[in-house]
N, C-alpha and C positions, 0 to 999 in steps of 0.2 A: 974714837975718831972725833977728831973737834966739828965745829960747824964750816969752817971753808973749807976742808976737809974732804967732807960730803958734797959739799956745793958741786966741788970739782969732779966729784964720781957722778951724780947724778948728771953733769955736764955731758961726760966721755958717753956714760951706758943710752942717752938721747939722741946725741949723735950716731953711733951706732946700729942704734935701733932705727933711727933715719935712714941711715944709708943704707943696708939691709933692707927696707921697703926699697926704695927710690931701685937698688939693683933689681930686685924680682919682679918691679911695676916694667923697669925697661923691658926684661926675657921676654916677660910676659906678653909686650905690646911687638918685641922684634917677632915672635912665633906667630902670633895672629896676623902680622903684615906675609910675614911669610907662606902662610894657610890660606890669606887671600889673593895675592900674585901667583902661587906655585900651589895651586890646590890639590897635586897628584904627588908632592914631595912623600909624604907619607904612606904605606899601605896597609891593611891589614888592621886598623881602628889604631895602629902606635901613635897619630897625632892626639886621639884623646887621652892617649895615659901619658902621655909627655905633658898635657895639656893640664891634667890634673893635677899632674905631680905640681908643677908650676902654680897654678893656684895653691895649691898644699904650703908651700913655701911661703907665697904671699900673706896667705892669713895665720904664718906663724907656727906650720906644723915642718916635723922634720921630716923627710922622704925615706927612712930607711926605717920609719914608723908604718907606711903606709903599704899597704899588701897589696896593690895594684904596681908596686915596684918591681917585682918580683916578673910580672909579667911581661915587660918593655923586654927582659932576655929572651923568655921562650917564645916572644911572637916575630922577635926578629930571626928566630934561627926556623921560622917558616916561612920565608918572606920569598920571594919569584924565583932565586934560581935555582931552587929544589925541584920545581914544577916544570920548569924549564928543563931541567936534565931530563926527568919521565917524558916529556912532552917527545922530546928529540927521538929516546931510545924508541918508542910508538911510534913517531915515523920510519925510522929506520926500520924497523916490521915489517910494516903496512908496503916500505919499497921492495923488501924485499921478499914478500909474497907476491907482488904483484908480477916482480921477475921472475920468481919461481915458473917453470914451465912444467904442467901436467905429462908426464910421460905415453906414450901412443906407441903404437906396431909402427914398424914401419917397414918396407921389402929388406932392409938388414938387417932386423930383428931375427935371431934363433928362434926356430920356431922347432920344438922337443912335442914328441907322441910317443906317449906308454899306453900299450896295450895291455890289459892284466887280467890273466885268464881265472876267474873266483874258482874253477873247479879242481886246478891241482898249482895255483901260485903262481905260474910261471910270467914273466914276465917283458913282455917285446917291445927296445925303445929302439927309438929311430929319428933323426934328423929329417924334414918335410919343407917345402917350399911355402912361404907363409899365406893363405888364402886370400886372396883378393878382397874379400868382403869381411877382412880383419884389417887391414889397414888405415890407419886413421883411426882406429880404437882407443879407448883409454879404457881402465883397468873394469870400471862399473858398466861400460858400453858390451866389452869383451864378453863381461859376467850374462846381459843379459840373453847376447847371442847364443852361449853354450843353454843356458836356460829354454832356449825355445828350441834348441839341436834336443834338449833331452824330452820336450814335450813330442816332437814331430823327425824323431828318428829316421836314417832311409832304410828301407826295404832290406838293402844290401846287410845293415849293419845290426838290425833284426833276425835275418837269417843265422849272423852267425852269435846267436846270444846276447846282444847289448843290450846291458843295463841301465847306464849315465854315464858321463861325462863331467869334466869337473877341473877348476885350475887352480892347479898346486904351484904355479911359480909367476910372477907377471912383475917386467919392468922393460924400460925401451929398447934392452939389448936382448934380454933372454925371457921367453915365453914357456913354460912346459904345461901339456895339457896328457889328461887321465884319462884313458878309454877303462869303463869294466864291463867284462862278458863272464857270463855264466851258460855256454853251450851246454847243450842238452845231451847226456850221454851216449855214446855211440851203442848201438846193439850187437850185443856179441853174439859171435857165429857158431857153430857145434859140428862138430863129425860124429858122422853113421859110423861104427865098425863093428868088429866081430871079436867075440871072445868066447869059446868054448861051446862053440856053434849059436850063442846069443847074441842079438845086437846090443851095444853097448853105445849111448853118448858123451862122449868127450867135450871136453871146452874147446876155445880154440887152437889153442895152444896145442890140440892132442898126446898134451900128457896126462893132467886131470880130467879123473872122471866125473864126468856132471851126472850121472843116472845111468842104472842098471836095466833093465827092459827082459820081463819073457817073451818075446819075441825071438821063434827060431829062425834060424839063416833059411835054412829049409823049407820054410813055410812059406816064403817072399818068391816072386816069379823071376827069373833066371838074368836077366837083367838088371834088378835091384840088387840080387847077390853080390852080381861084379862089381855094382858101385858102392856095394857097403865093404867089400872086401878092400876093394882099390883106399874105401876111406871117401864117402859124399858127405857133403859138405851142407849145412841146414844154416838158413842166414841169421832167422829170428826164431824166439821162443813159441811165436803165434804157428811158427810153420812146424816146427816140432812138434809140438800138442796136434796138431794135424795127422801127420804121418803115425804118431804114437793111437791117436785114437782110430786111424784107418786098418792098422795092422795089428794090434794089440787082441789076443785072444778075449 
């Protein structure tokens, strides 16, 4: 390559290189006017990696050299209205708990009673008018009332075996609540009779024999004969051992 040659490249590669400052000095001073009128244009720190990047250029470096590039995508793809959508769906929540309504008794409420007998299963339900002093209930109020029915039982409900109480169903239409009783078994009864001139005890049923007895018919005064012949009747076991040990040789 001659000497004017050169002259002329060395010309174009100044100019050039001049205009390339002279454009990145412009960016550079249009972003800073802009950072100082509009200081919220940006969020999330992307006016300093814009900011960088642009000086990077001015003093000569190239941007897809510089690793702070990489970043201006992933921090715009967290930028407000990601936060904004969350933000929304959380109110939407928050409304719609607050409309939610706690369900309570109320006089149209099913009010269900199961009796359940723990001695032989059996089991007695029945539809009830809802208590007066259940309405207005919610499900934790309801709980604490049966809680104090099972501390301070009535009399009534003592008598016939009550154990607890207890709710196995609760919502604003339909309420079922658990009685368990465990009564105390009934005492069985015995018959006097005769068998081969001896008294003999039968259950009640007077088929099965409960006990054999020497005890002759004979030996009893004329009045018990008839009643053990006819078939007398003995309620409990305390009163049998009685008679057995009054007439027993």
């Amino acid at each position: 390559m001659g000497l004017p040659e050169m002259k002329v490249f060395k010309r174009i590669s100044l100019f050039m290189l001049t205009a390339g400052m002279m454009f990145g000095a412009g960016s550079y001073a249009t972003l800073k006017a802009e950072q100082f009128f509009y200081p919220n244009k940006y969020e999330n720190g992307n006016d300093k990696i814009i900011t960088d990047s642009l000086e990077k250029i001015f003093d000569g470096e190239s941007v897809s050299d510089a690793p702070d590039n990489e970043k201006l995508t992933d921090e715009s793809d967290k930028l407000k209205p990601a936060g904004e959508v969350k933000g929304s769906v959380d109110e939407e929540r928050v409304i719609e708990a607050a409309v939610e309504e706690i369900p309570v008794i109320t006089a149209d409420t099913v009010y269900l009673v199961g009796e359940i007998n723990l001695s032989d299963g059996s089991i007695d339900e029945r539809e009830e008018e809802v208590p007066t002093k259940y309405i207005g209930l919610d499900r934790i109020s309801l709980l604490d009332e049966l809680e104090e029915y099972n501390k301070n039982p009535p009399l009534a409900e003592l008598k016939q075996g009550f154990t607890n109480i207890e709710l196995t169903a609760f919502s604003k239409e339909r309420v079922v609540i658990c009685k368990y009783y465990q009564p105390e078994p009934e005492e069985e009864g015995f018959y006097l009779m005769v068998a081969d001139h001896y008294v003999i005890v039968y259950k009640e049923d007077k088929q099965s024999i409960y006990m054999n007895t020497d005890i002759l018919l004979e030996s009893l005064n004329s009045k018990l004969q008839d009643e053990i012949i006819k078939g007398k009747y003995i309620e409990n076991e305390q009163e049998l051992y009685n008679f057995l040990e009054s007439y027993s040789s």
